[in-house]
KOLZAMI-298678 format. One record per atom (N, C-alpha, C): residue in three letters; x, y, z. Coordinates in steps of 0.1 Angstrom, whole numbers, plus 5000, padded with zeros to 4 digits. Layout:
# residues N
alaXYZ;...
//
This chain:
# residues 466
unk484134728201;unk483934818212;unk483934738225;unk484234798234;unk484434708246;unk483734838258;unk482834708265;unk482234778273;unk481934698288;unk482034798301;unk482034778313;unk481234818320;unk480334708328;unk478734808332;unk479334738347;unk479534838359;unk479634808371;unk478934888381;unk478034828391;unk477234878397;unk477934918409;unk478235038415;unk478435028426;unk477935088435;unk476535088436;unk475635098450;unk474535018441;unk473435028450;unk472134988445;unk471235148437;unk471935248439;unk471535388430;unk472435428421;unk473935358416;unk474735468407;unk475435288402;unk475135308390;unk476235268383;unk477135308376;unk478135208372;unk479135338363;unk479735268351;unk479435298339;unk479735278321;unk481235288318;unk481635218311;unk483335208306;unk483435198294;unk483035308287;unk483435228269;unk484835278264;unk485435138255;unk486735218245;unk486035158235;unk486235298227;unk485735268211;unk487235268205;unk487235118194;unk488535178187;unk488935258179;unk490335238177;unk491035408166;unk490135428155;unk489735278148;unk489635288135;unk488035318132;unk487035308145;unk485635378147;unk486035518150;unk486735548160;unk486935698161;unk487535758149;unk487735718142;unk488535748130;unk487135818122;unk486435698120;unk485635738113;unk484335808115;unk484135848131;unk483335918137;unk483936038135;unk485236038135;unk485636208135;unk485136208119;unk485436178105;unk485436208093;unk484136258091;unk483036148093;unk481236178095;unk481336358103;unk482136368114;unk481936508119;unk482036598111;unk483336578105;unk483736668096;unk482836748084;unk482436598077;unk481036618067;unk480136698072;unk479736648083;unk478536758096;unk478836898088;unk480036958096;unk480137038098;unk480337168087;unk480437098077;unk480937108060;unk479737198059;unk478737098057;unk477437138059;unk476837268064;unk477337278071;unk476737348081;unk477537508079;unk478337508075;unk479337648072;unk479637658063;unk479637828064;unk479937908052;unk481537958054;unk482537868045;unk484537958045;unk483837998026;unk485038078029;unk484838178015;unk485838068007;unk485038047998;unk486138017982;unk485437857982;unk484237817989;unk484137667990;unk482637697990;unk481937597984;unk480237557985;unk480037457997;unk479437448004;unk478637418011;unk478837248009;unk479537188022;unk480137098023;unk481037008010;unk482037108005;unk482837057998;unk484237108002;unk483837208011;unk485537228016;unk486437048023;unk487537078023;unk488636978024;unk488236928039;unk488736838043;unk489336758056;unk490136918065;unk491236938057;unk492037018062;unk491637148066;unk490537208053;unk490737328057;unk489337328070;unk488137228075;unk487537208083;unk488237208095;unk489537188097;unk489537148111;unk490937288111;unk491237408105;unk491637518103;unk490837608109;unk489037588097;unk487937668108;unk487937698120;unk487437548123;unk486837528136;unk487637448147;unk489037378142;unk489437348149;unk489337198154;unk490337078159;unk490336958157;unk489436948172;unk489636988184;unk488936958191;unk487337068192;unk487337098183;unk485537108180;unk485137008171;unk485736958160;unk485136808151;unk485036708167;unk486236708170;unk485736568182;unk484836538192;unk484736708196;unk483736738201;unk482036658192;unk482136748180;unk480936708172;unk480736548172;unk481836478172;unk481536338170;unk481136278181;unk481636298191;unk481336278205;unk479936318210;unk479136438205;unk477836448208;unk477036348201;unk477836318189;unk476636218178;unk476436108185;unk478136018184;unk478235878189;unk477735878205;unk477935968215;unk478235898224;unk476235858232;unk475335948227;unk474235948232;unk473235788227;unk473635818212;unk472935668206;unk473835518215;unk475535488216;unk476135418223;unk475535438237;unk475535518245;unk475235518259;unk473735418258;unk472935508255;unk471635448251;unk471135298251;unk471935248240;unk472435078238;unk472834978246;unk473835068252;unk474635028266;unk473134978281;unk472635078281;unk471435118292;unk470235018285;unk470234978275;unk468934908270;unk469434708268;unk470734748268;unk471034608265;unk471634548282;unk472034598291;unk472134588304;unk470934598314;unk469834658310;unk468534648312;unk469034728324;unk469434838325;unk469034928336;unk468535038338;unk467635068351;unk466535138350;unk467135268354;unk467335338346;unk468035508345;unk466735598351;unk467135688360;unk466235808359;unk466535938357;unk467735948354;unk467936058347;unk469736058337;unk470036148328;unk470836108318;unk472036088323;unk472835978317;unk474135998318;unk475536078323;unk475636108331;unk476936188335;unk478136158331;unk478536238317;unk480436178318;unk480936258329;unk481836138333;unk482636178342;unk484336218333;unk484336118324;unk485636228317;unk485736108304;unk486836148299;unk486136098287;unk488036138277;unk488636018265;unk489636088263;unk489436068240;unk489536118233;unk489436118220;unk490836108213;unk491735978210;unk493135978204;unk492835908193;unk493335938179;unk493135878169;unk494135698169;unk495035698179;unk495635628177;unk495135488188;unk494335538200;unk494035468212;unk492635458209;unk492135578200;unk490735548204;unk489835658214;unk488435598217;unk487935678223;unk487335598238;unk487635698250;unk487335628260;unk486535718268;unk485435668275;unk484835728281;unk484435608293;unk483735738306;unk483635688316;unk482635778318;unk481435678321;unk480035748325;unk479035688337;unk478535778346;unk477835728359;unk475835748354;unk475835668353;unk474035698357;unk473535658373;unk472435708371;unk471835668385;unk470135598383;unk469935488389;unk469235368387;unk468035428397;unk467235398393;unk465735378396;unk465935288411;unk465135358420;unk465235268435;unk464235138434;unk464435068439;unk463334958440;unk462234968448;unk461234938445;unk459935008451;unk459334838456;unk458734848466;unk457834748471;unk456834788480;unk455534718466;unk454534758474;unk453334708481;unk452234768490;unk451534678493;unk450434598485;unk449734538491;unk448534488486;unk448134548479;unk447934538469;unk446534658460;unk445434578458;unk445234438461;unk443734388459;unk442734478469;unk443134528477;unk442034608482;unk442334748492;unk441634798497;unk442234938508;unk440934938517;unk441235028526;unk440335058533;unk440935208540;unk440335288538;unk441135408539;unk439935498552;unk440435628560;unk439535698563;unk439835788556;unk438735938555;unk438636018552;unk438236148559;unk438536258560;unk437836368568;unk437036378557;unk435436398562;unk434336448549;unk433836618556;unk434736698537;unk434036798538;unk432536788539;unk431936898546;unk430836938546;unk430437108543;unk429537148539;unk429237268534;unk429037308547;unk429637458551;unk429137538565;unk427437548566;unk426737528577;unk425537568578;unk425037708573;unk425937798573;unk425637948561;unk425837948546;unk426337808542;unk427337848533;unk426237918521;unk424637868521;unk424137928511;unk423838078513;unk423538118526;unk424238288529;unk424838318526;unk426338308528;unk427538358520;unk427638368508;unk426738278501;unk427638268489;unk426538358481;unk425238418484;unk424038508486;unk424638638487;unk425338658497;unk426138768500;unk427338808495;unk428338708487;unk428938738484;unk428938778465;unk426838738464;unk426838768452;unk426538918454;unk426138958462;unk425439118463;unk426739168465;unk427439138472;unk428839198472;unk429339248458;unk429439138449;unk430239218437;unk428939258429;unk427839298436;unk426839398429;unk427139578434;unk427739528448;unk428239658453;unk428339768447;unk427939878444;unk428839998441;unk429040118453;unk429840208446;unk430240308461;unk430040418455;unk429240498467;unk428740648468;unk429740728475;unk430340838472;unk430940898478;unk430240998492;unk430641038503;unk430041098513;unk430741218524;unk430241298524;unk430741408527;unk430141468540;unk429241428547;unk428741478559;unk429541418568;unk430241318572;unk430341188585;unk432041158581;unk432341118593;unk433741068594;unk433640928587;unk434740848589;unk434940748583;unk434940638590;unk433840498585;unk433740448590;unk434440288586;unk434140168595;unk434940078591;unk434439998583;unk433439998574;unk432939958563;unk433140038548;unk433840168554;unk434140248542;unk435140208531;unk435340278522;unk436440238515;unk437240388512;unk438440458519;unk438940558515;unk440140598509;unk440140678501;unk441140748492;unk442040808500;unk443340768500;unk444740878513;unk445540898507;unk446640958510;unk447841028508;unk448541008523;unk449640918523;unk450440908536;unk451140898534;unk451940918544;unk453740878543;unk454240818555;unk455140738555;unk455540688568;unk457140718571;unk457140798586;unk458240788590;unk458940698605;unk460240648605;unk460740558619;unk461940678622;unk461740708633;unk462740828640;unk462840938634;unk461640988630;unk461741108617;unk462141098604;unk462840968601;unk463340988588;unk462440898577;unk462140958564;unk460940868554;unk461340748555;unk460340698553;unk460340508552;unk460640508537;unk461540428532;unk461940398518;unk460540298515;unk460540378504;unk458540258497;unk457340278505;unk457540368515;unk456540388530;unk455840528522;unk455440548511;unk454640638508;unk453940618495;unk452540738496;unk451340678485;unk450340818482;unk449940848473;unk449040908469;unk447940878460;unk446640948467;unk445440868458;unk445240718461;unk445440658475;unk445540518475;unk443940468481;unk443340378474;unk442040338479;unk442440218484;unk442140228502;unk442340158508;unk440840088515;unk440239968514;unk439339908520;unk439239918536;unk439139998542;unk439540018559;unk438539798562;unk438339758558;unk437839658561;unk438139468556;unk439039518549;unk439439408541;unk441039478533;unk441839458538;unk442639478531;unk444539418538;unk445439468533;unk446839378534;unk447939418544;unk447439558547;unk448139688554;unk448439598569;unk449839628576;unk450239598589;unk449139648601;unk449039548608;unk448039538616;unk448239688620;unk447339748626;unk446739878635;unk446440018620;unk446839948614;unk447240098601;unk445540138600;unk444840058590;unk442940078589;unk442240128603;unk442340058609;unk441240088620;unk441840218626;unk443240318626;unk443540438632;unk442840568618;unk442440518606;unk441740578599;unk440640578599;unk439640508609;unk438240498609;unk438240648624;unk437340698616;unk436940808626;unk437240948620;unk437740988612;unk438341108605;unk437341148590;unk437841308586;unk436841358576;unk437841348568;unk437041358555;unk437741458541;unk438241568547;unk439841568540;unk440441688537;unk441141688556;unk440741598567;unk441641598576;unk442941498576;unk444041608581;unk445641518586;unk445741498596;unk445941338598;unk446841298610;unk447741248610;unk447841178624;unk449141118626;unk448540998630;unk448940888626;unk448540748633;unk450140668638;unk449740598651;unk451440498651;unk451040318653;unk452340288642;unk451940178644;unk453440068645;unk453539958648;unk454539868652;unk454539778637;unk456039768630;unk456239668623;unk456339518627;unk455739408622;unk455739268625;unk457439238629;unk457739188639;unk458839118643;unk459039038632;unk458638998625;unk459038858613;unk458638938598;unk458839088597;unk458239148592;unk459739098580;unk459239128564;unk460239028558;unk461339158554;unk461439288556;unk462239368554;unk462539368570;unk463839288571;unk464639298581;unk464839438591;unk464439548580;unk465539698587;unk464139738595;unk462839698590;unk461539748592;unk461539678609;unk461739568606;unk460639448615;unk461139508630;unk459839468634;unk459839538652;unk460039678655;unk460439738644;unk460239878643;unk458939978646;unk458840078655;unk457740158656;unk457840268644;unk456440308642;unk456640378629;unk455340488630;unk456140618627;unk454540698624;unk454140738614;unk452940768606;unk452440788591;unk451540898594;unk452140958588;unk450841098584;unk449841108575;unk449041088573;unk447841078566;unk446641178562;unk446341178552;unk445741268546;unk444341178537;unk442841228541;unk442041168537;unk441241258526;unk441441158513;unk440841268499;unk439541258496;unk438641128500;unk437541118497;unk437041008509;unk435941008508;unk435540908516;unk433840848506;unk434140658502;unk433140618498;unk432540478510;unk431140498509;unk430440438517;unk429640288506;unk429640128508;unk429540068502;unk427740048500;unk427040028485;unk425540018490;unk425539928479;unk425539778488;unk424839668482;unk422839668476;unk422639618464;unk421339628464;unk420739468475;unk419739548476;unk418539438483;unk418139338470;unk417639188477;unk417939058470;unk416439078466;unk415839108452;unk414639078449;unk414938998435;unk413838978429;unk413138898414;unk414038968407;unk413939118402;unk414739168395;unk415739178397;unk416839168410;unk418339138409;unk418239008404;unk417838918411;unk418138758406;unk418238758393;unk417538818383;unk417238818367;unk418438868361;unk419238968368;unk420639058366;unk421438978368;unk421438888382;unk422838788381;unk422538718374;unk421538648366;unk421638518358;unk420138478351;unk420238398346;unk419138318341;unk418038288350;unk417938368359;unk416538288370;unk415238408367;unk414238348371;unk413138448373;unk413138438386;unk413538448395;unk413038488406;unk413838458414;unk414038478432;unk414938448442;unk414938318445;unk413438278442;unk413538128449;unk414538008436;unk414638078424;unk415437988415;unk416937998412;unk417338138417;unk418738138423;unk418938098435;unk418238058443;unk418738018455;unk418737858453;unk417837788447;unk417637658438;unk419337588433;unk419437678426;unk421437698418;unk422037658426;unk422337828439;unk423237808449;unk423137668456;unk422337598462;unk421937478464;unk422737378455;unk422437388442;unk422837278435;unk424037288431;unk425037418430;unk426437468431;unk427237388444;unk426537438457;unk426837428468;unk427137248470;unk426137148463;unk426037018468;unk427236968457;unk427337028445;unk428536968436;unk429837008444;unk430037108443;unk431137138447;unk431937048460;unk430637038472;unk430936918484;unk431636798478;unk430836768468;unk431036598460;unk432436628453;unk432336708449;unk434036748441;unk434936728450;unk435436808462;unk435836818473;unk436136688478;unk435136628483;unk434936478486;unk435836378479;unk435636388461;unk435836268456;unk437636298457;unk438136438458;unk439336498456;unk440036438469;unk439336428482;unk439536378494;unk440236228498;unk438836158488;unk439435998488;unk440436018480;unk440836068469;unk441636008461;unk443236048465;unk443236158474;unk444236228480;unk444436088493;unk443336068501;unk443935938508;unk444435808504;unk444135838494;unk443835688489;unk445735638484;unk445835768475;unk447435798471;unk448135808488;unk448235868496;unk448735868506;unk449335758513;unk447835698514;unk448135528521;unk449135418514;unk448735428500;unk449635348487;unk451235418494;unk451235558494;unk452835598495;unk453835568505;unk452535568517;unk453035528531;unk453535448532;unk452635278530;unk452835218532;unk453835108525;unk454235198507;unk455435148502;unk456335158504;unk457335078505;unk458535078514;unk459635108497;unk460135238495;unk461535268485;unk462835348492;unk463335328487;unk464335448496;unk464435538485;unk464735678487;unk464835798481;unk466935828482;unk467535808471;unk468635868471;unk468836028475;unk469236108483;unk469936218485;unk469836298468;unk470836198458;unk471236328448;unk469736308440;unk469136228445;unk467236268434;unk466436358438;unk466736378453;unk466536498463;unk466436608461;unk467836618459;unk468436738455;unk468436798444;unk468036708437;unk467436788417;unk466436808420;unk465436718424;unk464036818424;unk464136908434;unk464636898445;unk464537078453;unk465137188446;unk465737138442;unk466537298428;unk465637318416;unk464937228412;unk463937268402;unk462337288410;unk462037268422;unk461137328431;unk461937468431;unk462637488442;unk463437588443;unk462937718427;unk463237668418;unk463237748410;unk461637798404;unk460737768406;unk459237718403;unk459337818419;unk459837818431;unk459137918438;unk459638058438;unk460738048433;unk461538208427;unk460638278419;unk460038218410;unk459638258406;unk458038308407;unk457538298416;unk456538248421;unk456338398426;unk457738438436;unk457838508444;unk458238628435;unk459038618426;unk458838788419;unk457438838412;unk456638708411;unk455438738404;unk454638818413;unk454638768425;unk454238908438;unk455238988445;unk456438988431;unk456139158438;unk457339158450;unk457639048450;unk459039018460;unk460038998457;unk461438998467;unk462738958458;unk462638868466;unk464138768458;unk463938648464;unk464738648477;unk465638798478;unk466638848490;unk465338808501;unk464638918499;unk463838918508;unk463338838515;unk462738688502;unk462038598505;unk463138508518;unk464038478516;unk465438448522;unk465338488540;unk465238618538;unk465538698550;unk464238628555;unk463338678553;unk462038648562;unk461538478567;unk461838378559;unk461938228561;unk463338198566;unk464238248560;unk465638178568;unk465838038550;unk467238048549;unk467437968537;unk467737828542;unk468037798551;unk467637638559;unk466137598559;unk465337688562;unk463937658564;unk463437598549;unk463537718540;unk462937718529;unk463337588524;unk465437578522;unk465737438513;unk465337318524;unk465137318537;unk464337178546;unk462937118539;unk462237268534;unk460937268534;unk461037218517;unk461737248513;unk461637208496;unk461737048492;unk463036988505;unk463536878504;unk462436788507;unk461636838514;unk460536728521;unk459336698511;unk459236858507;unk458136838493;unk458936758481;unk460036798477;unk460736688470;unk460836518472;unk461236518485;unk461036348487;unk459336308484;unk458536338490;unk457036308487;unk457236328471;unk457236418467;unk457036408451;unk457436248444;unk458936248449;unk459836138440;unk458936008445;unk458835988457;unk458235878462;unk457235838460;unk456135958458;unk454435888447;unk455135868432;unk455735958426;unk456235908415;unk457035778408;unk457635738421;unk458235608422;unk457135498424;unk456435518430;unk455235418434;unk454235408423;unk454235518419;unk452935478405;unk453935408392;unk455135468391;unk455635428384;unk455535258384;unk455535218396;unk455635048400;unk454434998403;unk453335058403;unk452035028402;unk451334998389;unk452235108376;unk451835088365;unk452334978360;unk453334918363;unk454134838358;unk453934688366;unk453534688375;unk452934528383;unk451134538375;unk450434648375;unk449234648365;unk448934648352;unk450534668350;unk450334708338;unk448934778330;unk449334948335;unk448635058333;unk449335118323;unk448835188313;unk449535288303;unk448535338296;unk448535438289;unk448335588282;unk448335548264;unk447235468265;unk446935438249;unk447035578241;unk447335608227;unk447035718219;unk445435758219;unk444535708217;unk443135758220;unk443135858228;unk443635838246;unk443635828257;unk444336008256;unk445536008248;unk446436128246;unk445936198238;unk445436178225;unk444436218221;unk443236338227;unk442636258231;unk441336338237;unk442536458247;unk443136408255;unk443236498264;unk443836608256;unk444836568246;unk445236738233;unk444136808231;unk442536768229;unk441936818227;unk441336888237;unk440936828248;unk440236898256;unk441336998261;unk442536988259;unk443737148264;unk443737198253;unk443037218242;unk442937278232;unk441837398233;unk440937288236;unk439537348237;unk439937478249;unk440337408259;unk440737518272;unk441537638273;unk442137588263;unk443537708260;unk442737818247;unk441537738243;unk441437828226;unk442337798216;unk443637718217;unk444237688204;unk444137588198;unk444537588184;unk444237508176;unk444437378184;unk444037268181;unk444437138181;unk446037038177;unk445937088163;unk447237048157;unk448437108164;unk447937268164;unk448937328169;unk449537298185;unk448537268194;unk448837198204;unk449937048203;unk449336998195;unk450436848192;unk451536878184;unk452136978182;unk453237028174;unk454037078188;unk453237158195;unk454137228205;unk454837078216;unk453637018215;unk454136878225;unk455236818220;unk454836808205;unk456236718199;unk457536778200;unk457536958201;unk458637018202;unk459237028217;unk458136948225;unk458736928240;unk458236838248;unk459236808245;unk458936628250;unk458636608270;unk459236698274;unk459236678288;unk457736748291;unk457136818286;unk455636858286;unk454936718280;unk455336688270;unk454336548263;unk454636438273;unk455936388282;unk455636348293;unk454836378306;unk455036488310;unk453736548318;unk452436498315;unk452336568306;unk450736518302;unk450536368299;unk451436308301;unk451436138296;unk451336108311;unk452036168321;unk451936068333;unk450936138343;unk450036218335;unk449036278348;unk447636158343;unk447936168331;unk447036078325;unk447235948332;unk448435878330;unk448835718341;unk448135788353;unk448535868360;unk448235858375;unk447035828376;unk445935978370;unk444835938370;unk444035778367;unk444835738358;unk444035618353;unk444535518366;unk445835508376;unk445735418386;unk444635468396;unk444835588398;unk443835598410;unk442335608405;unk441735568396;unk440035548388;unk440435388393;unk441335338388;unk441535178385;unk441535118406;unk442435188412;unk442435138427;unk440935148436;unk440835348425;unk439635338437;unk438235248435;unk438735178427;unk437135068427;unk437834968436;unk438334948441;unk439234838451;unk439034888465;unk438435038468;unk439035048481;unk437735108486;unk437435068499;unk436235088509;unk436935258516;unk436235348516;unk436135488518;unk435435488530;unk435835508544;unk435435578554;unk435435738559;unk434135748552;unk434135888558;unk433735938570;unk434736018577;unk434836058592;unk434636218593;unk434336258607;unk434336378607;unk435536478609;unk435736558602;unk437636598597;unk437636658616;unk437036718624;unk437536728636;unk438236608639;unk438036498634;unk438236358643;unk440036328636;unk439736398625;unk441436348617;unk442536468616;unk443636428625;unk444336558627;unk445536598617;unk445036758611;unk445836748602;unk447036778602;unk447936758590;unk449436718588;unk449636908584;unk450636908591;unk451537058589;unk451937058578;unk451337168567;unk452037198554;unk453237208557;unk454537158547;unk455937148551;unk456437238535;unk455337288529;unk455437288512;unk456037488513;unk457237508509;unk457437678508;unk455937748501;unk455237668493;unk454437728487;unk453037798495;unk453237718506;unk452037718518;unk452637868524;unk453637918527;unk454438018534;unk454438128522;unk453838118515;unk454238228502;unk453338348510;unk453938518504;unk453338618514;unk451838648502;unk451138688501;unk450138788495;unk450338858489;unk450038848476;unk450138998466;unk449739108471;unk450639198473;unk449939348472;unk448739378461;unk448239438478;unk446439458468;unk446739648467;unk445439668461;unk445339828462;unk446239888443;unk446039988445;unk446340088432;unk447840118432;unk448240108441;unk449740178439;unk450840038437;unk452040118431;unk452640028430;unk453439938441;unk454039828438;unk454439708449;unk455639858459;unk456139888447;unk457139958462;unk456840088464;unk455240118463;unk454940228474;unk454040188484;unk453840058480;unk453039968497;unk454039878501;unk455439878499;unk456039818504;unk455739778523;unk455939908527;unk456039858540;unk454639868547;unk453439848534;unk452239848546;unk451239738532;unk452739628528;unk451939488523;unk452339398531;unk451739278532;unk451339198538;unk452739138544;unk452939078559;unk453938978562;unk454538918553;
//
């Protein structure tokens, strides 16, 4: 076999193999057997039909085909391990020709791993913004336990106020004619908390049961139905019920309802000790987010264009889907961001991706860091435990997907570089007023709000969220 490994950039090489007649010869015959195997022709058992009548079946350029999938992945392989080049993703034939008399020739491009250089890792010194808990925060979070003690009384003496929660029947019209998806019956709307285009809640505070109006209101200029946006609009409304919210008061006996405490002073004890983990959580999530940052900054790799451009199409796809889960199309999503914006914003989240990924990759490998079986082990278990399924069954599903059993292999690496650096690096914590933050560039930051409320996505179409 004769083979040609020529580099021509510092990201793409490109593979030359001719296999001769007398190996293709015999890679086609092995296909044949394959295929023998594998099919049912009438008047023959199960790989004993002929040479001839196999390639009658299925035809000469489907065996070549077959031989071609077998040979060419194990040869490529060989080629890439005995040239010692660092691939990051498979092979591309570029063409490729199968003659019994010439042989088999192929021509294949991979693309090489960038060179990474990095800084110092004997030590860091990094700053940090340090979360701090709000001066209310044990209020709030007090309040927002009586909140979901809340229940609602319905009321019939008084108009409606802006702590209510009421039941409508509207419809929306722009120049008299119905708003397509602009209508709702029976809808419990939070006049206080809810997704509806600005002015819509607050022109319902003040009204009874069983009265209709008319309220007007202005669609968002960047509103994501194009035909809507900047449009004025009027809605008729009809109010079915009206409920008024009545939190209980904080005594011994609520505390005992929300939890294990006897008393207020031992739930509030919790909240306290909730409140101070969670800071520390936050915190340690803090350093290790700077800590990665500075390592990525400061390593100097170049990012190829076409490594770019695969992970933006598989981001890309990860936010499509993201976006019909609430309830949107992706037309829409389009219209309202602009598709320059979104693929800019993908590309940028993509380069950061490739580029910590590239750096730990060479972090692990000048540390020589790695993912013992123990190490993969436990964590099967603890996603066993978390998911409820079996254990085994978990390590079956991995084996049957290898690019998940990578995942889980390299969250584990990361983690173990950044446990391993951060004993190396002196943490300055500052006051986050003092450290100015970086503009989400991520589509996922820009995603709109699920429609809230009882009715379905396209009868609050035009009164869900920007």
């Amino acid at each position: 076999m004769k083979i040609e490994v020529e580099k021509q950039d510092k990201f793409v090489a490109i593979i030359q193999l001719e296999i001769p007649p007398e190996q293709a010869t015999q890679e086609y015959s092995k296909a044949c057997k394959r295929l023998s195997q594998r099919l049912n022709i009438p008047g023959f058992r199960r790989g004993k039909a002929p040479r001839a009548v196999i390639e009658k079946t299925v035809g000469v350029d489907r065996i070549k085909q077959e031989a071609m999938d077998r040979i060419l992945p194990l040869t490529l392989a060989d080629v890439i391990s005995e040239h010692q080049l660092d691939v990051v993703a498979s092979p591309q034939i570029e063409k490729f020709s199968f003659d019994f008399n010439t042989g088999i020739t192929v021509k294949a491009q991979v693309e090489l791993r960038p060179e990474v250089t990095l800084p110092d890792l004997s030590n860091f010194k990094v700053e940090v913004p340090e979360f701090k808990n709000p001066a209310d925060a044990e209020e709030r979070e007090l309040t927002s336990i009586l909140d979901r003690m809340t229940t609602l009384e319905s009321v019939i003496d008084r108009e409606s106020l802006v702590s209510d929660i009421v039941n409508i029947d509207f419809t929306g019209y722009i120049s008299g004619e119905p708003i397509r998806g602009g209508a709702a019956k029976n809808y419990r709307l939070d006049l206080s908390n809810n997704n509806f285009i600005e002015g819509f809640a607050p022109q319902v505070v003040g009204h009874k049961i069983g009265e209709e109006f008319k309220i007007q209101v202005t669609f968002p200029a960047d509103y994501h139905d194009t035909a809507l946006a900047a449009k004025p609009a009027e809605f008729v409304i009809k109010i079915n019920e009206i409920m008024k919210k009545v939190s209980p008061e904080l005594t011994d006996e609520v505390a005992r309802k929300i939890g294990p405490y006897e008393s207020v002073d031992e739930l509030k004890t919790e909240i306290k000790r909730l409140l101070a983990d969670n800071e520390e959580r936050e915190n340690t999530f803090r350093k290790q987010k700077a800590l990665v940052d500075d390592i990525v900054t400061r390593s100097q790799v170049e990012v190829p264009d076409s490594m770019v451009n695969r992970e933006a199409k598989l981001l890309m796809e990860e936010v499509k889907q993201r976006i019909r889960n609430q309830g949107m199309s992706w037309e829409q999503f389009l219209d309202s961001q602009g598709h320059e914006t979104i693929w800019e914003n993908l590309r940028k989240e993509a380069t950061q991706r490739i580029r910590t990924s590239l750096v730990f990759g060479a972090i692990a490998k000048q540390e020589n860091v790695v993912v013992n079986d123990v190490e993969f082990t436990n964590q099967v278990r603890e996603l066993a435990q978390l998911t409820n399924v079996d254990e085994k069954n978990v390590m079956r599903q991995l084996a049957n997907n290898p690019n998940a059993a990578q995942a889980m292999n390299d969250q584990l690496l990361s983690q173990k570089i950044v446990t391993a650096l951060s004993e190396r690096t002196t943490y300055l914590m500052v006051e986050e007023s003092q450290v100015v933050q970086a503009e989400k560039a991520t589509v996922g930051s820009e995603m709109p709000s699920a429609v809230s409320g009882n009715a379905t996505p396209e009868q609050t179409e035009v009164v869900s969220p920007q």
